[in-house]
N, C-alpha and C positions, 0 to 999 in steps of 0.2 A: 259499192261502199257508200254508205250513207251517215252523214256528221249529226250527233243527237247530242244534245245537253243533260244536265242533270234529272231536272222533271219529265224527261222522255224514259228514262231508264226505267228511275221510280214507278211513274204510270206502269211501265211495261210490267215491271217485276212483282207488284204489289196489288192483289188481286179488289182491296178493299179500297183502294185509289180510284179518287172522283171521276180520272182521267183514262182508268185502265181502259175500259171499253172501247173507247174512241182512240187512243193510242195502240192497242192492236190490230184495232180493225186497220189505221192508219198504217201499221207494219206489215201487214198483210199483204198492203196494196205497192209495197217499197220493192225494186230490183232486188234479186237474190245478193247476196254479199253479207259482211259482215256492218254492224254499228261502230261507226265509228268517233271518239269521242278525246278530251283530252283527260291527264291525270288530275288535274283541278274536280274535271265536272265526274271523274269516276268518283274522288276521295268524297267529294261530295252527296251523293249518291249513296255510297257506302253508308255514309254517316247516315243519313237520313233513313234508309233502310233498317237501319241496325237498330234505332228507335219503332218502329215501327215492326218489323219483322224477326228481329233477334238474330240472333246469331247463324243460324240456320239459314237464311235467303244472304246474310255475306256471303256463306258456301257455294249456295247457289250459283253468285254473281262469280265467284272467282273460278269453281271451275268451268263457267263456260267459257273466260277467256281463250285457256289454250285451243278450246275446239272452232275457233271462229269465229262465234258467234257474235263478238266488240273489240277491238282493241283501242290502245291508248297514243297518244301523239304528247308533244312538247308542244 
């Protein structure tokens, strides 16, 4: 399990992000597990996405939660 912020997500999810590149490669190189994050920096995240991506990559984000791929803490 690996703790990531909001600008980690973003980079990751958002192909046209400064950071995508270098934040994949970076995920790549992470122990197997899930992202782990809290509901601030998901909500966050979301927002920012949904500017940027529309509606369509929220989908994205939401259904990979149930399959492991991040979950959320307090």
């Amino acid at each position: 399990m690996t703790l990531t912020d909001a600008g980690a997500l973003v980079a990751l999810l958002d192909a046209d992000d400064l950071y995508h590149a270098a934040c994949v490669a970076a995920a790549q190189r992470l122990p197997a597990g899930p992202l782990l994050t809290t509901w601030v920096c998901f909500t966050e995240a979301m927002y920012l996405l949904g500017t940027v991506g529309g509606y369509g990559i929220k989908q994205l984000c939401g259904a990979s939660a149930p399959q492991g791929v991040w979950c959320c803490t307090t």
